[in-house]
C-alpha positions as CSV (number, residue, x, y, z in Angstrom):
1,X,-1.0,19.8,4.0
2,X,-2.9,19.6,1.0
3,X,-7.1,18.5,0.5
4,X,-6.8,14.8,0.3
5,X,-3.3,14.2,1.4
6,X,-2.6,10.7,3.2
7,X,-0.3,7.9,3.6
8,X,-1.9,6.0,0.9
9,X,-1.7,8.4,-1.6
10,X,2.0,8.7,-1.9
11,X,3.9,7.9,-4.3
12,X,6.8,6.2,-2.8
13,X,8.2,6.4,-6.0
14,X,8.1,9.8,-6.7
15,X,12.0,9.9,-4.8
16,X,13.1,6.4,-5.9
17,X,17.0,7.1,-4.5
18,X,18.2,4.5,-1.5
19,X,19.7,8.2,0.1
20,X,15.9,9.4,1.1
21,X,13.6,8.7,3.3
22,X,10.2,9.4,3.5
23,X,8.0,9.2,6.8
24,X,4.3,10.1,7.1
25,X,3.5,12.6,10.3
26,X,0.3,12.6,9.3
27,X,-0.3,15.0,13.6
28,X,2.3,17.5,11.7
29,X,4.5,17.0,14.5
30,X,7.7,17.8,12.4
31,X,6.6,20.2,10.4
32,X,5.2,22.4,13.6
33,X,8.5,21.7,15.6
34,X,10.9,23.2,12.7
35,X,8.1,26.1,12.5
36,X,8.4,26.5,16.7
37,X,12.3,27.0,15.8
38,X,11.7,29.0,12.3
39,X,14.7,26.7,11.4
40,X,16.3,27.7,8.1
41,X,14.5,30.8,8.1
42,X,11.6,28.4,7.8
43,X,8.1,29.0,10.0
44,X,7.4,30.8,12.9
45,X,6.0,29.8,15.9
46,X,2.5,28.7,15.4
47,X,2.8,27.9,12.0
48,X,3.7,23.9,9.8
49,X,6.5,24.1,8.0
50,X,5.9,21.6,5.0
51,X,6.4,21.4,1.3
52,X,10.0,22.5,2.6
53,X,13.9,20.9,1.8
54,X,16.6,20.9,4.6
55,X,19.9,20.0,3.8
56,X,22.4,19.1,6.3
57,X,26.1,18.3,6.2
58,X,27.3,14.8,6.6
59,X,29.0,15.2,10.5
60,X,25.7,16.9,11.5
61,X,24.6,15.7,14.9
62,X,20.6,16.2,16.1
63,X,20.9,16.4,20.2
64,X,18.6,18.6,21.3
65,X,18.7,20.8,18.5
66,X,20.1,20.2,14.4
67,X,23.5,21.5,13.3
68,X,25.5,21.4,10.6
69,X,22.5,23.1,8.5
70,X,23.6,23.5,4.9
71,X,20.5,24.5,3.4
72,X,16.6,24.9,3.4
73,X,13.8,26.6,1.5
74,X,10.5,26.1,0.5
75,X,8.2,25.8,-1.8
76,X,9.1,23.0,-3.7
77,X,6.3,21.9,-5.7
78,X,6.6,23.6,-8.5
79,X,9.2,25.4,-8.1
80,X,12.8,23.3,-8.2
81,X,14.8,26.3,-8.7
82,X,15.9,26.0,-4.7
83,X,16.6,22.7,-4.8
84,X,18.6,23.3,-7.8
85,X,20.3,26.7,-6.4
86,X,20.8,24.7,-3.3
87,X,21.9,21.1,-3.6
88,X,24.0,20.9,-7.4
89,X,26.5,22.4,-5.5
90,X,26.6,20.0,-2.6
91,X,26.4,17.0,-4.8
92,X,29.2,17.9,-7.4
93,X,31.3,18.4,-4.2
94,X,31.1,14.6,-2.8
């Protein structure tokens, strides 16, 4: 979403931690599909929801739609103090 973004360009270090995984949707399909569903507060229908953190519990299930939504917010570049807020409190309790 930003001038110059693509595949190549990442850093697949940037989140060195065997828990993530990073894909590449370089159509935006994701990030227009949480917008559609304004998931986490997140987007409205139209928009692409990038640049954004969702957090969901361990027993969540995707079927047709997410549950078990624990948190989400955007931005995050520059601007940790979501994540922080968010996810300390979700990793000091597991």
């Amino acid at each position: 979403m930003l001038a110059g973004d693509s595949r190549g360009a990442w850093d697949a270090h940037v989140l060195d931690d065997p828990r993530v995984v990073s894909l590449w949707d370089g159509s935006r399909l994701a990030g227009k599909w949480f917008a559609d569903r304004a998931l986490g507060g997140l987007g409205r229908p139209g928009d692409v929801v990038w640049d954004a953190y969702f957090a969901f519990a361990a027993n969540a299930r995707w079927l047709r739609e997410p549950s078990g939504l624990l948190a989400a917010g955007s931005d995050i570049i520059d601007n940790t103090n979501g994540l922080e807020q968010h996810f300390l409190p979700l990793l000091m309790s597991h």
